[in-house]
C-alpha positions as CSV (number, residue, x, y, z in Angstrom):
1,X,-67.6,86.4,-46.6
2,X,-69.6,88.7,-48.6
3,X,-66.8,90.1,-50.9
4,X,-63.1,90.2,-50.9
5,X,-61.7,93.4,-52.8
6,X,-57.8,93.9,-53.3
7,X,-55.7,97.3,-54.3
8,X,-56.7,97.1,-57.6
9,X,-60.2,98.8,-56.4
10,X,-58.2,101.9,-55.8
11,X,-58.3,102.5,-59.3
12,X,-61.9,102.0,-59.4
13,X,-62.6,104.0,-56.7
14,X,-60.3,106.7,-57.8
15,X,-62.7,107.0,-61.0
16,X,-65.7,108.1,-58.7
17,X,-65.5,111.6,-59.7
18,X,-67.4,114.8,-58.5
19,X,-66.8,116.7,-61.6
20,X,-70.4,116.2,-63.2
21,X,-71.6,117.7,-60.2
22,X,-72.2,121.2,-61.4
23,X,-75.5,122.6,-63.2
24,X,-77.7,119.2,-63.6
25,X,-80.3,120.6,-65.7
26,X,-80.6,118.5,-69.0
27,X,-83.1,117.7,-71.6
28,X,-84.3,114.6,-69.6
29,X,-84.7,116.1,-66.5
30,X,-86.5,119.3,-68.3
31,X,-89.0,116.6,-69.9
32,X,-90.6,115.1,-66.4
33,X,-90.4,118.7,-65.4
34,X,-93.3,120.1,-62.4
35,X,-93.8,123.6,-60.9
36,X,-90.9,123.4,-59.1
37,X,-88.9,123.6,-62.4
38,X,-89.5,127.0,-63.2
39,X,-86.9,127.9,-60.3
40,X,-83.0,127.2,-60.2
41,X,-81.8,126.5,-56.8
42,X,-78.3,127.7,-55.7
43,X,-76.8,124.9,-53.6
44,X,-73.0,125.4,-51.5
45,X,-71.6,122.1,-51.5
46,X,-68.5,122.4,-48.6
47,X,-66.6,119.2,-48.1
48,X,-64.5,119.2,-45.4
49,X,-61.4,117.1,-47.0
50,X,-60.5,115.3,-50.2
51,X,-60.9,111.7,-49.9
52,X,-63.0,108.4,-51.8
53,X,-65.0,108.4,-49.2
54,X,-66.4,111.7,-48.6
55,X,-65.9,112.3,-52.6
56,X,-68.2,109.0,-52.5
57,X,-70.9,111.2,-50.9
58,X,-70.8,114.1,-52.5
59,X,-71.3,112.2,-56.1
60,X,-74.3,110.7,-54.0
61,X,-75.7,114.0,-52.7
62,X,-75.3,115.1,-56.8
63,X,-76.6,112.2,-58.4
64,X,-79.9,112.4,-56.1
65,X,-80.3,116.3,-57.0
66,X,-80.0,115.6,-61.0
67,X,-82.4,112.9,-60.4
68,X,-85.3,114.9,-58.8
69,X,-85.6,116.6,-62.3
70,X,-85.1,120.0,-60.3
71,X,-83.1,122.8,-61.9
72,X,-80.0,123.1,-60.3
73,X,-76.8,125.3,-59.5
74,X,-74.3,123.7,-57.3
75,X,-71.2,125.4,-56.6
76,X,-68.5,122.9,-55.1
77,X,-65.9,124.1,-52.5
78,X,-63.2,121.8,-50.6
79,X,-61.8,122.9,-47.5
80,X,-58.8,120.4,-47.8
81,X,-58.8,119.8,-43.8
82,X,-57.9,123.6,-43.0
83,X,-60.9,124.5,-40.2
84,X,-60.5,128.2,-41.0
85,X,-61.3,127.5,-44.6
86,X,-64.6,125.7,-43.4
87,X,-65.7,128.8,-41.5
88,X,-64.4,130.9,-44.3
89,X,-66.5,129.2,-47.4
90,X,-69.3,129.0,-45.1
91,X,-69.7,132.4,-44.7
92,X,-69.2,133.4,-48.4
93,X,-72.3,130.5,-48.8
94,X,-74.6,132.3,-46.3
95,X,-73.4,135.5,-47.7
96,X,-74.6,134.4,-51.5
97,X,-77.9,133.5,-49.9
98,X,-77.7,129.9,-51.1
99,X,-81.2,128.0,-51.2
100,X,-79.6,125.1,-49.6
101,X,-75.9,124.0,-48.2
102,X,-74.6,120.4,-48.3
103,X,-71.7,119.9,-45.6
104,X,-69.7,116.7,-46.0
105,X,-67.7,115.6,-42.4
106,X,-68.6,117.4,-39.3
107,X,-65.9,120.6,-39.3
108,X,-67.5,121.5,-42.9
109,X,-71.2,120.7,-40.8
110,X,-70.2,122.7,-37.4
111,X,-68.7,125.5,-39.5
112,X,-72.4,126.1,-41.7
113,X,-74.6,125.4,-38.7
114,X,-72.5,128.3,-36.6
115,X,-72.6,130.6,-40.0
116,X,-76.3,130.4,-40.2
117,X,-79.6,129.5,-38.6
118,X,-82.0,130.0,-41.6
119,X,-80.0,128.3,-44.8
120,X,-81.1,124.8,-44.8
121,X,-78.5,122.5,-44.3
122,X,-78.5,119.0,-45.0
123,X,-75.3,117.2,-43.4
124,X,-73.7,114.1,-44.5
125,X,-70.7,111.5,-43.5
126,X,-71.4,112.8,-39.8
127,X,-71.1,110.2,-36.5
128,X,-73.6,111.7,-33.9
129,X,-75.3,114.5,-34.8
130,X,-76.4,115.5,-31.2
131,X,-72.8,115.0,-30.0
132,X,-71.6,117.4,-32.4
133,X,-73.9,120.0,-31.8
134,X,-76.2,120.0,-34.8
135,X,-79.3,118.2,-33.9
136,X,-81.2,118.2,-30.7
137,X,-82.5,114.6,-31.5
138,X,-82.1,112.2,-33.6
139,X,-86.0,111.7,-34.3
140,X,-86.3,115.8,-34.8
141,X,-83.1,118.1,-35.3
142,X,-85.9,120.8,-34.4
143,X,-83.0,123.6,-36.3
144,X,-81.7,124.3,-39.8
145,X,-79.5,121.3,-40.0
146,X,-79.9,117.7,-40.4
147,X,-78.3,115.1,-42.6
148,X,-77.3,111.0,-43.1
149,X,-75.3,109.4,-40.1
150,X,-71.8,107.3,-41.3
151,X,-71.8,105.2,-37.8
152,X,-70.1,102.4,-38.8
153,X,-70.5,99.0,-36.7
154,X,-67.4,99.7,-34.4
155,X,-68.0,96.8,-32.2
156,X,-68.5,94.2,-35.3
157,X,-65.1,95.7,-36.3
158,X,-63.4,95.0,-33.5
159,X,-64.7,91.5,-33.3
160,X,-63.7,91.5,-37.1
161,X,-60.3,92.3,-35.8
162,X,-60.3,89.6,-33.0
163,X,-61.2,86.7,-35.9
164,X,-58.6,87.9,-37.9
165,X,-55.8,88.6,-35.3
166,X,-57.0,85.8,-32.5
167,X,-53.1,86.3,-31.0
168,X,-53.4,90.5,-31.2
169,X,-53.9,91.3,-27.3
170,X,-53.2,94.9,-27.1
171,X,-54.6,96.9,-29.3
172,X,-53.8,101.1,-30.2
173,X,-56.8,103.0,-31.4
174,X,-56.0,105.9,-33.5
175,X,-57.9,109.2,-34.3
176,X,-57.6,112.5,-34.5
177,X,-58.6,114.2,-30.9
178,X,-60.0,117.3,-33.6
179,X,-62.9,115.5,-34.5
180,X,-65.6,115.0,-32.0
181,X,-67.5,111.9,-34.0
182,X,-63.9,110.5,-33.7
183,X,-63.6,110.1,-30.3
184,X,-66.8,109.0,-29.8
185,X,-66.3,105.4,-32.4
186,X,-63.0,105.6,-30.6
187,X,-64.7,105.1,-27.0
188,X,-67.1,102.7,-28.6
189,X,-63.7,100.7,-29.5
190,X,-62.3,100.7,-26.0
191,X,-65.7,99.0,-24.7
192,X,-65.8,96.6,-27.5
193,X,-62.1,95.6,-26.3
194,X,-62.6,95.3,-23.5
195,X,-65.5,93.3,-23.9
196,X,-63.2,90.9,-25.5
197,X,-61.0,90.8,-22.9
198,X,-58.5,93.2,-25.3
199,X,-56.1,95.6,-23.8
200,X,-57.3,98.9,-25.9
201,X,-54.5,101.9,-25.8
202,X,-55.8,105.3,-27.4
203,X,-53.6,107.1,-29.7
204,X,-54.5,110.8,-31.4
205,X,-52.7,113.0,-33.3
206,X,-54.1,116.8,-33.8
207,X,-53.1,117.3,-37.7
208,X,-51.9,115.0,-40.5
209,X,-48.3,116.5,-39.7
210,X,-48.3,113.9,-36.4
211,X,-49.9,110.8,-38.2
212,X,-46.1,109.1,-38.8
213,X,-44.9,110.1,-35.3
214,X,-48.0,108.6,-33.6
215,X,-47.6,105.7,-35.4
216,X,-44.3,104.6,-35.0
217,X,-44.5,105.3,-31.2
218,X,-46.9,102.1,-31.1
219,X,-44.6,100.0,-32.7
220,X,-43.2,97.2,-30.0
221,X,-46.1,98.3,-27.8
222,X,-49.2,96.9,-29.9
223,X,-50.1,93.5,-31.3
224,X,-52.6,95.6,-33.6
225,X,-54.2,98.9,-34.3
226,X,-58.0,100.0,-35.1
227,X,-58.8,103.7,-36.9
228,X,-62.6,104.7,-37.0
229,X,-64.1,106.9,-39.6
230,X,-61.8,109.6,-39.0
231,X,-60.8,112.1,-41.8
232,X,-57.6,113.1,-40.9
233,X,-56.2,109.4,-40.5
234,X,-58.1,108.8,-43.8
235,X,-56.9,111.3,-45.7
236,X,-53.3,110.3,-44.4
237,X,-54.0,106.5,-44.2
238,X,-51.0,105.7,-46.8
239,X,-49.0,107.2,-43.9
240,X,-50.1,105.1,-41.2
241,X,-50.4,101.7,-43.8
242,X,-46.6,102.5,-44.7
243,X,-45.4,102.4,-41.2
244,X,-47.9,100.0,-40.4
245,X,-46.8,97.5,-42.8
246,X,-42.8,98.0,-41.9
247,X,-43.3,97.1,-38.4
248,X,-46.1,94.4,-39.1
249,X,-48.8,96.0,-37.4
250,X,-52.1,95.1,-39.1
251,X,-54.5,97.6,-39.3
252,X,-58.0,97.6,-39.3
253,X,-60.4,100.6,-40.3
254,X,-63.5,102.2,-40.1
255,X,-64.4,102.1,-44.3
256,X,-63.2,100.5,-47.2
257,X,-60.8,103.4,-48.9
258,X,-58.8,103.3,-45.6
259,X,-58.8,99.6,-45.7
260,X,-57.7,100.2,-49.0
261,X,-54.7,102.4,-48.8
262,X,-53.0,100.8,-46.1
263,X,-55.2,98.9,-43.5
264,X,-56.4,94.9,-43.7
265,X,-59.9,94.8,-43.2
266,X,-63.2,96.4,-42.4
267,X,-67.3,96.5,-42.5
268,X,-67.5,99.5,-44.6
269,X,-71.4,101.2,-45.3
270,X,-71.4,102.8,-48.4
271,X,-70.8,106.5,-48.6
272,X,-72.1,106.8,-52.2
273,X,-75.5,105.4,-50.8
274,X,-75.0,108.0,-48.2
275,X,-75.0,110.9,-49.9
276,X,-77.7,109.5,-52.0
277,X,-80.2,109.7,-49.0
278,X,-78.9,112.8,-48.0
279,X,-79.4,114.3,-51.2
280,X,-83.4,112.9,-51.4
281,X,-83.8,115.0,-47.7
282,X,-82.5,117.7,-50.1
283,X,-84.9,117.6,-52.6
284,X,-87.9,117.0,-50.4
285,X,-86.7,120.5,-48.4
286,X,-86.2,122.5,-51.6
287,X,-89.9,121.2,-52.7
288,X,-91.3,122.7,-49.6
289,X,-92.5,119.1,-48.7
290,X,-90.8,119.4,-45.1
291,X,-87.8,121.3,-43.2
292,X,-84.8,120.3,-41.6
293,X,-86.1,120.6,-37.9
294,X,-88.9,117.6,-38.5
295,X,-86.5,115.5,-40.8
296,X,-84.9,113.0,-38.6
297,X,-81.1,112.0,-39.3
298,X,-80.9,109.2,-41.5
299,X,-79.2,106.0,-40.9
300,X,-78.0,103.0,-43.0
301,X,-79.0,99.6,-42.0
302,X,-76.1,97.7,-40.4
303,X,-77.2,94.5,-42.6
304,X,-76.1,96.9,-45.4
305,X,-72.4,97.4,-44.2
306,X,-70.3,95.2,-46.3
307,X,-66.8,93.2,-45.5
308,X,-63.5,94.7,-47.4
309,X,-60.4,92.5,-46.9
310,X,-56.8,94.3,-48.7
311,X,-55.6,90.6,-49.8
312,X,-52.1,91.8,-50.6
313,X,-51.8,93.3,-47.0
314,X,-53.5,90.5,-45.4
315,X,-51.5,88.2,-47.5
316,X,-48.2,90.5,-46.6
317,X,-48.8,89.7,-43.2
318,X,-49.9,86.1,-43.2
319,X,-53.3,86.4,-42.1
320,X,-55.5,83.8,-42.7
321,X,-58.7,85.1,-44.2
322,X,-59.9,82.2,-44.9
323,X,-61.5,82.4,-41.1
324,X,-64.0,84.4,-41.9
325,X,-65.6,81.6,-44.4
């Protein structure tokens, strides 16, 4: 077992804040200073929804932009789930004539990509890029848009889930049917059940307002249930853990703030890493060094993915981690 984290991390998560993330043009930076200094780029930062994980990325994004010692103007805007605010700040960014957009989840990255085909956009905490209509490959986007890939090792998961839950024979996957990346871990899910001789059952919900609803209606029906990397079921995963944990249905997720906030387990990559890379395939656009079109979407090693167990949930439902030794 490679770590074993408890609720107390919430806290520490919690302190990964975006708020540095505005003008990142300091004395340091100014000192290693090229060319390249003597312009300040205007970057629209649109994140779909507020939470760790996706805030992970967007400190990531930020952090690699100070770095590159360019000058800098980010303006941050959050679109807190509502699709008509994505398309709404998107617009305002192409109308500003930003130098470059960042667009955290795929909504914020569909809303850009339809707003404009000459903005470079760099995309990040996306599934499939292809399948969401940004990229025509993954080796070369050939548009305006590429970006980091969050595919998380869905089928490790799952087996993750069988270790931990050896008795769990039906199991309810849960997503929002909104989100196109969503579906896609969730059909990955099915097969990996199935391949484990696992009765998978899918479950959506089309807003937050459903999440407790959904839910409850697997309760009796399911030995278990499995979320992917889905914001809406993130950002209301205190929802699903609540009624989760009163009916003793573990839960095991897609990243480790869902794992977190209400689930058991997971093999989380790290979105802070994430938005690192994406923000490097930022700097190397702004330089002129390359465009979106020939940058291919960039993916985290699977060996880098890292176990989460919630103890006090695990511990809540006597489940013996101790398997995973």
């Amino acid at each position: 077992m490679k770590k074993i984290f408890t609720l107390v991390l919430v806290m520490i998560l919690g302190a990964v804040s975006i708020a540095g993330c505005g003008n990142t043009n300091d004395d340091s930076n100014a000192a290693n200073a090229d060319t390249d200094n003597a312009v300040t780029y205007q970057i629209g930062v649109l994140q779909y929804a507020s939470h760790s994980a996706l805030d992970a990325s967007n400190k990531g994004f930020c952090d690699a932009l100070e770095a590159s010692g360019l000058n800098i103007n980010i303006e941050q805007q959050n679109a807190q789930s509502d699709q008509s605010a994505c398309q709404t700040i998107a617009t305002k960014f192409v109308s500003d004539k930003k130098d470059l957009v960042l667009a955290i989840a795929t909504p914020a990255a569909q809303s850009v990509a339809g707003a404009t085909t000459d903005i470079p956009v760099i995309a990040t905490a996306i599934t499939d890029f292809v399948e969401a209509g940004l990229a025509d490959s993954i080796e070369a986007p050939g548009g305006n848009v590429t970006g980091t890939s969050d595919l998380t090792p869905v089928a490790e998961q799952i087996d993750l889930l069988h270790k931990l839950l050896p008795d769990a024979a039906r199991i309810g996957i849960l997503y929002c049917s909104a989100e196109v990346n969503s579906r896609i871990q969730a059909d990955m899910a099915v097969e990996a059940c199935e391949a484990l001789g696992l009765k998978a059952t899918v479950y959506t919900v089309a807003s937050s307002n459903e999440i407790q609803t959904v839910v409850e209606s697997m309760v009796g029906k399911e030995d278990a249930i499995y979320t992917p990397t889905d914001n809406i079921i993130a950002a209301g995963m205190s929802t699903v853990g609540m009624v989760a944990m009163d009916n003793n249905l573990p839960v095991i997720c897609g990243e480790y703030d869902m794992a977190l906030r209400g689930g058991v387990a997971t093999y989380s990559i790290d979105y802070y890493q994430l938005g690192y890379m994406a923000g490097e395939m930022a700097v190397s656009i702004l330089k002129g060094e390359t465009t979106p079109g020939e940058t291919a979407i960039g993916y985290m090693d699977a060996d880098r993915c890292e176990l989460y167990i919630n103890e006090e949930n695990a511990a809540a439902l006597n489940i013996d981690v101790s398997v995973l030794d």
